[in-house]
N, C-alpha and C positions, 0 to 999 in steps of 0.2 A: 263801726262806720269808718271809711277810709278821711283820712285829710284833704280838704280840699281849700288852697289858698285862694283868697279871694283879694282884690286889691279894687281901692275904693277911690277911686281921683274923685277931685276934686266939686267935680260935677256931681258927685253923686253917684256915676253910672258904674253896673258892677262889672269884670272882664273873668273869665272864667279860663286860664291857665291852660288846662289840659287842654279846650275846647277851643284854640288857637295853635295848639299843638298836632294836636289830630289835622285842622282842616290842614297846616303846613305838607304832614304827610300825604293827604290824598292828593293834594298838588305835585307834589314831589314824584308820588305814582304816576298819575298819570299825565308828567310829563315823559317820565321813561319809557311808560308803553307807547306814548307817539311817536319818543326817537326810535323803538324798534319797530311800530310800524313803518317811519320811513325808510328804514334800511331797504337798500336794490341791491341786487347785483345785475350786470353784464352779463348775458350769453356768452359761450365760447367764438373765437374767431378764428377763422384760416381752417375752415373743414375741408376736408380733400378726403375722396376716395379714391383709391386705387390698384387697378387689377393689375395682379404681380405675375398672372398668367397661371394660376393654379384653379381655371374653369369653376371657377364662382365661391373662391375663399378672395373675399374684399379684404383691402386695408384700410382702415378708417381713423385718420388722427383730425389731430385741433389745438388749438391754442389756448396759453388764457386769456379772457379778456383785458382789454390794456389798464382798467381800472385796478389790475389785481398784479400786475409784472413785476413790483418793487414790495408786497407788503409781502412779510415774512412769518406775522403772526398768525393767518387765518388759516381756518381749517377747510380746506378747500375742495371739493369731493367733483363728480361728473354723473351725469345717467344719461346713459343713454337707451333710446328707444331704438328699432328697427324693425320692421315687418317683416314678418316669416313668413312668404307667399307657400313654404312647404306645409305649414298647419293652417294657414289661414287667419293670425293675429300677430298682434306687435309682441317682440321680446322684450326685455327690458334688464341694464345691466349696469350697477352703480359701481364705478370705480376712483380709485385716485390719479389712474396715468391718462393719459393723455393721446390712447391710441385703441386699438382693439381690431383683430380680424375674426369676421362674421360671414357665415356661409347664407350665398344668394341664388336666385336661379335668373342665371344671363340673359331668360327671355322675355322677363319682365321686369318690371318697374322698379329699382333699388328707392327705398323711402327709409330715409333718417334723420332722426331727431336729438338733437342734445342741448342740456340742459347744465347749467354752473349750480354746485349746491353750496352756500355757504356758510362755515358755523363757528364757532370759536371764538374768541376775543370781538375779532369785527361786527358778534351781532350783539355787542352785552350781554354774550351768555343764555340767549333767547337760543329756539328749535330754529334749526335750520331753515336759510331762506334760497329759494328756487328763482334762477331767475326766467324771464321768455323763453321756448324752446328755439332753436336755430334748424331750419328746418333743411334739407336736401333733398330734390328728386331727380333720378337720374333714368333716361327710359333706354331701354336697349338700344342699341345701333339696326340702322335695317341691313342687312347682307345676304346675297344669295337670294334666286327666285324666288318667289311666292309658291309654294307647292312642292319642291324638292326635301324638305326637309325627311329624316326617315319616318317612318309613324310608331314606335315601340322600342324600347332594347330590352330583349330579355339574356337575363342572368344566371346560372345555375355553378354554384363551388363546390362541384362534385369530390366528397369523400374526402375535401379540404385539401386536396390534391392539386387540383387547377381548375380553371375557372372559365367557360364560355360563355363569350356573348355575343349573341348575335340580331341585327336589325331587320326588316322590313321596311322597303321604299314604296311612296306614295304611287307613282306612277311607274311606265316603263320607260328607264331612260339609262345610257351607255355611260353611266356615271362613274367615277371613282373616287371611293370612299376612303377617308381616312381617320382612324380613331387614333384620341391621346388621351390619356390619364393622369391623375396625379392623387397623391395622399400626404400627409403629414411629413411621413419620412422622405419625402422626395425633394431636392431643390425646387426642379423645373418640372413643369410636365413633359413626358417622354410617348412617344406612337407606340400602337399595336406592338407588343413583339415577335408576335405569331397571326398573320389570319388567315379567318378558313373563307373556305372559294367556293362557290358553285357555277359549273359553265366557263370558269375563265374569271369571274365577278365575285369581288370583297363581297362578304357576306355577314360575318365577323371576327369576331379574338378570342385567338384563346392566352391567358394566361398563365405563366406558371405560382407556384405556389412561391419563389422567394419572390416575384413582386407585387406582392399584396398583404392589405394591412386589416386586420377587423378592428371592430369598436374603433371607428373614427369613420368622418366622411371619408368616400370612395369615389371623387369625381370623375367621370369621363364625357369628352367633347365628341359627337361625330360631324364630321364636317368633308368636304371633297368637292369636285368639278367635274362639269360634264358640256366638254366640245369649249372649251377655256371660259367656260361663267362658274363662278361660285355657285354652291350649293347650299343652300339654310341650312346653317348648324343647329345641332341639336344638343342640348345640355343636359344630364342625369349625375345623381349624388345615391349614393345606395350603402347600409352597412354590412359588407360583405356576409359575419355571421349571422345574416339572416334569407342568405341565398345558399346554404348550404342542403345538397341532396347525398343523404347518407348512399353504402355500396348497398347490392343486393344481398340480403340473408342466402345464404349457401349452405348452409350446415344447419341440418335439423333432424333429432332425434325423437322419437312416441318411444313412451312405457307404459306398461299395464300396472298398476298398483294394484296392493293383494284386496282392498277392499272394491277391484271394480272401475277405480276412477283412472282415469289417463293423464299421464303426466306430457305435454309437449315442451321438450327443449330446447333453445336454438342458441348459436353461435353469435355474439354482436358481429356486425357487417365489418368488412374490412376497410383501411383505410386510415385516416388523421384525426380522424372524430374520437373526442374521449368520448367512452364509453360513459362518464357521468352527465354527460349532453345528451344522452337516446332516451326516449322513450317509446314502450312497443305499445302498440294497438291488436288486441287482437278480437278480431271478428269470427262471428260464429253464427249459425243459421241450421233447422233441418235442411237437407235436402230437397228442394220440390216445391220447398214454402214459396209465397209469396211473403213481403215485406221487408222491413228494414233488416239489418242483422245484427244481433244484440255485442255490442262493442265494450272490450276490458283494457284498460291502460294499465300499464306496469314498467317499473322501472327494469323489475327482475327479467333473467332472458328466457324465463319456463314462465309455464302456465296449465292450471290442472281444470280439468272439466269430469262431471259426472254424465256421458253418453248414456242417453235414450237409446232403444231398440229400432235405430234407424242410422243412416247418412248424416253427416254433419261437414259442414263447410266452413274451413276456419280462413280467415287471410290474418296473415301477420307481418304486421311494418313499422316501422320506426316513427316518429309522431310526424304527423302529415303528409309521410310519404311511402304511398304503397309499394308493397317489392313485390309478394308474392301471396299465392293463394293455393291451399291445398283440400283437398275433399278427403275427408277420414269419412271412412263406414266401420260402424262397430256392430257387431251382431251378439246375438246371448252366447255363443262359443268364444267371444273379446276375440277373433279375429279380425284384422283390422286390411283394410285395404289403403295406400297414400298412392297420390296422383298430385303433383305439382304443375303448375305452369306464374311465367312468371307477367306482370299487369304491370306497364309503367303509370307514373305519377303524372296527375297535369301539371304543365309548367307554370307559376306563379311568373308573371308579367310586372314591370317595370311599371 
């Protein structure tokens, strides 16, 4: 049995040690948990956005609260929110500095939010405490007619070689268009350095291969005037390796294997594309059928089939993008007949 001192005053009444002690500590608690629930922080202050003129990379700084400009011990953190009208939900990005550029699209609404997180000494060692979010909306400016704008840019970075693109306008009108771009590696944004014409009329750009960047936004602005009004710009962000249109297969070899089976080999397409970026498709079908054509993907640039006593129609391209199509006949003598022609690709749109 443990010791338990008892003290007897005078009156007779008995006081119970431990159980004076105890109640001290739960007081003691929670007085602490109410000074950490009181703990606040302040929002950030002095939020500014601003476009540095790189068509829709923002810059986004803020200050500390003035609550926080002298204290050197706290650990002091930020989140920030902003909606990504390109997925359709808010991002979210906790950092310690005091700035950050975020890609937006000029045509709609910039919505940001930031929040002070504070943790360290200032909270007694409690989880961090969030304070109100500080909120921004910013809605485009209106510019240029209602209806000028173009309707589409499409993209193609053929053979990673160079790169066109070209627009579509709403209506008919004797406009002049101007496109400007920009990427990471660029100060400023810079115009078309090439465009193509139809009739006398920008139509679009083409680019060369030193200026252009993959794996990163690929902003371009099109914008121009027609009879001295502005024209609705239009704003697009794209990552180039993914407008990539391999060259045509040109080189293709059949063998007969001794047990019967045909071997098809071909040459990777030429151009700037590793070769560890292709993948071939090759399609195959009787001749004459109806239906789908039964489809084999392969890294490798050959492909063997066992021919039936008929026509066979193979196409083979690189992944998503058709080049070419050939009709092999094999008969019981394995003489073979090829007949190529070549099938473009549809264009993947902006």
């Amino acid at each position: 049995m443990s010791d338990v001192s008892l003290d007897v005053p005078a009156g007779g009444a008995l006081r119970y040690k431990p159980l004076r002690m105890l109640m001290a500590v739960l007081v003691l608690l929670m007085n602490i948990c109410k000074a950490e629930h009181d703990i606040t922080v302040d929002p950030p202050r002095n939020i500014r956005i601003i476009d540095p003129g790189h068509l829709g990379q923002l810059h986004v700084s803020w200050t500390l609260p003035a609550s926080l400009e002298n204290r050197t011990d706290c650990a002091v953190r930020f989140q920030l929110r902003f909606f990504n009208t390109y997925e359709g939900e808010w991002t979210t990005i906790r950092t310690r500095e005091m700035s950050y550029d975020a890609q937006f699209d000029l045509e709609k609404n910039v919505q940001v939010r930031i929040q002070t997180m504070l943790g360290g000494p200032c909270t007694s060692g409690s989880s961090e405490v969030q304070s109100p979010a500080a909120d921004v909306l910013l809605k485009p400016p209106v510019i240029g007619l209602p209806g000028t704008k173009i309707k589409e840019l499409s993209c193609i970075f053929y053979q990673r070689e160079y790169m066109d693109c070209t627009w579509q306008k709403k209506q008919k009108t004797q406009a002049n268009y101007q496109l400007y771009f920009w990427h990471r590696k660029m100060e400023r944004a810079m115009e078309c350095p090439e465009y193509l014409q139809s009739h006398g009329r920008r139509t679009g750009c083409r680019f060369p291969w030193h200026s252009l960047l993959e794996f990163t936004e690929f902003n371009v602005c099109v914008n121009g005037s027609s009879a001295g009004t502005l024209l609705r710009p239009a704003y697009f962000t794209m990552q180039l390796q993914n407008h990539m249109k391999p060259a045509v297969i040109d080189t293709l070899s059949l063998e007969t294997l001794p047990d019967g089976d045909v071997c098809l080999e071909w040459a990777p397409p030429k151009g700037r594309i590793l070769e560890d970026c292709l993948e071939f498709e090759v399609e195959s079908r009787p001749e004459g059928t109806e239906g789908l054509m039964a489809r084999n993907l392969t890294r490798a640039a050959s492909f063997t089939v066992s021919p039936p006593d008929q026509c066979f129609c193979f196409r083979t391209l690189p992944i998503r993008k058709l080049l070419i199509c050939l009709t092999l006949c094999f008969k019981k003598s394995l003489k073979t007949r090829v007949k190529g022609r070549h099938v473009d690709s549809s264009h993947k749109h902006l």
